[in-house]
N, C-alpha and C positions, 0 to 999 in steps of 0.2 A: 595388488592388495584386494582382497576378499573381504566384503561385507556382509555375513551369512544373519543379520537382521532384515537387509534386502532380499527377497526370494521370490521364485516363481509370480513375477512381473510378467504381466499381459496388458500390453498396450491397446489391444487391439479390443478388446474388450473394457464391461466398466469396474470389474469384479477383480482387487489388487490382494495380491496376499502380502504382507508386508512386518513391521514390527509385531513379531507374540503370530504371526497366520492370522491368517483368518477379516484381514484390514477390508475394508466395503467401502467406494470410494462416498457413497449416499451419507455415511456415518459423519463425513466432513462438510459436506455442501446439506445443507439443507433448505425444503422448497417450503415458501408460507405461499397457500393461494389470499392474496388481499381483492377486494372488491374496490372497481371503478366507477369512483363518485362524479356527480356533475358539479360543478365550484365556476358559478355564474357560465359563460359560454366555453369553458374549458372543462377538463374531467382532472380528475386526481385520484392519488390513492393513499389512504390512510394506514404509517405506520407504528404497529405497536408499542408501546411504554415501554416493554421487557426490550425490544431492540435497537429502540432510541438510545436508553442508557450503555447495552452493551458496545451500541459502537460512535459514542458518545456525541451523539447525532444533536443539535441545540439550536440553530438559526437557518442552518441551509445544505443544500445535498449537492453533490455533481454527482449529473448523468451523463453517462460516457455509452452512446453507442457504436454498438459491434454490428454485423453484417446480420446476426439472427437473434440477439440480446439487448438487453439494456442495464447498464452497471449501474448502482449509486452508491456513491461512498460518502463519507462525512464530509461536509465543508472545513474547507480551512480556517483555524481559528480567527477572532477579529482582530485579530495584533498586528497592526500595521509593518509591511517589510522595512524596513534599515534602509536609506540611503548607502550610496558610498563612500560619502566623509562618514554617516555615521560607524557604519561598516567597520571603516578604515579604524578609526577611534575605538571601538568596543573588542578590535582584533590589539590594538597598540596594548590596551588595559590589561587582557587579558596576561600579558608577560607569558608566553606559550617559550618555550629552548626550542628553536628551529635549528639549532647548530647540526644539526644530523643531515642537515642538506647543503652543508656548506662542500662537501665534495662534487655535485652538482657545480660547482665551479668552473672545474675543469673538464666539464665537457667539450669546451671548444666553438659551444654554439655562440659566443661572442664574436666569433672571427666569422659568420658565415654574413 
């Protein structure tokens, strides 16, 4: 199967030709330099209102470091996780048609 939206892909470099030509991989990732503040004997850094809301950023961040990076993405909301009974319970309500796995049956892995 041919994708001719896909083209002249160069890995090896950072400059992608892609959907319409002409695609720039910098057009996707973009850099803010922020400035590193001091916040009593620790430092911090101050982000934007325009990118708080875009990535709906509200109580708290995980930083996920990499070998020469530092990721943050949005905290997970404050909604507490489900138990397993509750789980069990909100899966029972739901009335989901599993019957599509009832052939799974006879797989045989009862006998093993």
């Amino acid at each position: 199967m041919e994708f001719p939206h896909l083209r002249n892909w160069n890995f090896s470099g950072i400059q992608f030709a892609g959907i319409g030509g002409g695609c720039y991989y910098r057009n996707y990732m973009k850099s803010v330099v922020l400035k590193v503040a001091r916040i009593g004997n620790s430092r911090g850094i101050r982000l934007p209102a325009a990118m708080l809301r875009k990535y709906h950023i509200t109580d708290t961040v995980i930083a996920e470091e990499r070998d020469d990076e530092i990721i943050l993405k949005a905290g997970r909301s404050a909604q507490p996780k489900l138990s397993w009974e509750e789980t069990g319970k909100a899966i029972a309500a739901a009335k989901e048609d599993w019957s599509d796995w009832d052939v799974t049956l006879a797989d045989g892995l009862d006998d093993l």
